[in-house]
C-alpha positions as CSV (number, residue, x, y, z in Angstrom):
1,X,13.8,49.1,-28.3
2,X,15.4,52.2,-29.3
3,X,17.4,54.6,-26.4
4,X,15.3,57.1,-25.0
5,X,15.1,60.5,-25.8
6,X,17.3,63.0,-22.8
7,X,13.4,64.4,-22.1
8,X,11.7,61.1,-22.1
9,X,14.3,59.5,-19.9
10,X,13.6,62.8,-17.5
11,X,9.8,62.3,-17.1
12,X,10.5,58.3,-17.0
13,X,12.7,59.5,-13.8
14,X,9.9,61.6,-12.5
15,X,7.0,58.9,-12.8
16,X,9.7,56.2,-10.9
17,X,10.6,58.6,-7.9
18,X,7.1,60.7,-7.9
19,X,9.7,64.0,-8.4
20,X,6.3,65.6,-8.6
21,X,3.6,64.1,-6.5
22,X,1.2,67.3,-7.8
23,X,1.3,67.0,-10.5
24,X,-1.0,63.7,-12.0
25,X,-1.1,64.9,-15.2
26,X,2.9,63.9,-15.4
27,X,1.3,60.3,-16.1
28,X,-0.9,61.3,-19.4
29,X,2.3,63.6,-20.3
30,X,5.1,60.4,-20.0
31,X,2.2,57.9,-21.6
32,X,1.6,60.1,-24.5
33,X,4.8,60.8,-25.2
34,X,5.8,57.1,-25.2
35,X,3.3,56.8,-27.7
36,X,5.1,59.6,-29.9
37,X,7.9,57.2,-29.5
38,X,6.1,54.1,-30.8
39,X,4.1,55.8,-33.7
40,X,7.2,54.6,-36.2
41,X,7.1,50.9,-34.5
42,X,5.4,48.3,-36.4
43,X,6.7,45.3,-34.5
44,X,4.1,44.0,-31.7
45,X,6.8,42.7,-30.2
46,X,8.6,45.8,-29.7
47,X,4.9,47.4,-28.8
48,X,4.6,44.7,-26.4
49,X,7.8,45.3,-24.5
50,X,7.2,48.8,-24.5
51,X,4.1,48.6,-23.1
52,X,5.2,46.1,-20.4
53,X,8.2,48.4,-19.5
54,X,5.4,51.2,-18.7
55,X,3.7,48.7,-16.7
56,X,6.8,47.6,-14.5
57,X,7.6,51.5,-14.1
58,X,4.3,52.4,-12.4
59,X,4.4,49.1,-10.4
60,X,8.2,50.0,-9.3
61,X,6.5,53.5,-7.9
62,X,3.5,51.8,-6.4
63,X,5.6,49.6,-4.1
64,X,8.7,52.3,-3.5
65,X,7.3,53.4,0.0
66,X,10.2,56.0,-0.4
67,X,7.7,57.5,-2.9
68,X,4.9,59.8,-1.8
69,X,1.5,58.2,-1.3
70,X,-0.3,60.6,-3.1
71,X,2.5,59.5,-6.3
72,X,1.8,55.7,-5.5
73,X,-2.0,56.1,-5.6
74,X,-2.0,58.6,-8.6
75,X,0.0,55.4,-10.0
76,X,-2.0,52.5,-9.3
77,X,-4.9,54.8,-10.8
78,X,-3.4,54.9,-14.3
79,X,-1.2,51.3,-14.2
80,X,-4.2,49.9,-16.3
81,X,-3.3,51.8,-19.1
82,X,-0.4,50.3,-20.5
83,X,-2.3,47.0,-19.5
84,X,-5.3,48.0,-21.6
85,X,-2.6,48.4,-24.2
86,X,-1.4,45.3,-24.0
87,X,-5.1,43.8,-24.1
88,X,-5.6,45.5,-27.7
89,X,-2.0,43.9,-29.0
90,X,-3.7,40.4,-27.7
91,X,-3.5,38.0,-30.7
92,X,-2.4,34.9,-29.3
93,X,-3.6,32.6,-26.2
94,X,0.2,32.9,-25.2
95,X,-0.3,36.6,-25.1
96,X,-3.7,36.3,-22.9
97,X,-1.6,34.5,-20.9
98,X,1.1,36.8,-20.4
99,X,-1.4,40.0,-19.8
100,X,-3.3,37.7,-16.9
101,X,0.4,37.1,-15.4
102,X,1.0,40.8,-15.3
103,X,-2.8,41.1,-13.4
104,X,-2.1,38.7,-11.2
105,X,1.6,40.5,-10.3
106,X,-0.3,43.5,-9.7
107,X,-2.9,42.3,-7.4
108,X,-0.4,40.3,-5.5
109,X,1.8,43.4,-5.1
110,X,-1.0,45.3,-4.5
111,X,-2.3,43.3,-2.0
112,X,1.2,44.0,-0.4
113,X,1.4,47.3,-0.2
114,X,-2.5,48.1,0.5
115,X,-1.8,49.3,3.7
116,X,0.8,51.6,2.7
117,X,-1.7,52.9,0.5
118,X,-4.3,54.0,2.9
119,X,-4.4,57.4,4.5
């Protein structure tokens, strides 16, 4: 995968450490913009990491109790989207097997952290 742009590396920062637990839109923003990034790709594979990177992101939030609640829920809300991603990329029974392994990480995890979650 390429190297980040400085401004995409920032809001990557911002989603990790919930920099701005107001703001939920910051999710569309950083998504949208990695999409920008991926526009020129034409490699699934490199799609595939990409999308798996944005996945492993939001789960690294969801689980940092260091991180606002608020952030960790707006998180879990929106960590289907690079999984839907990945869903669409689906080709292979190796790859349906991959996307169910990431599922069944993030119900593990957040089965985990449930009660962090709650108010």
């Amino acid at each position: 995968m390429d190297t980040p742009t400085p401004c995409l590396k920032l809001i990557r920062d911002k989603i990790r450490f919930g920099q701005e637990p107001d703001n939920p839109t910051l999710v569309s923003l950083w998504l949208h913009a990695e999409q920008n990034e991926l526009d020129h790709h034409l490699s699934t594979h490199i799609l595939r990491q990409s999308y798996e990177a944005q996945f492993y992101l939001l789960l690294e939030a969801i689980v940092d109790e260091l991180v606002s609640r608020q952030w960790r829920c707006t998180c879990l809300d929106n960590i289907y989207r690079p999984l839907s991603c990945l869903q669409k990329l689906s080709n292979s029974k190796a790859s349906c097997e991959r996307i169910r392994d990431l599922m069944k990480e993030l119900a593990v995890t957040s089965r985990y952290v449930e009660h962090s979650l709650r108010m």
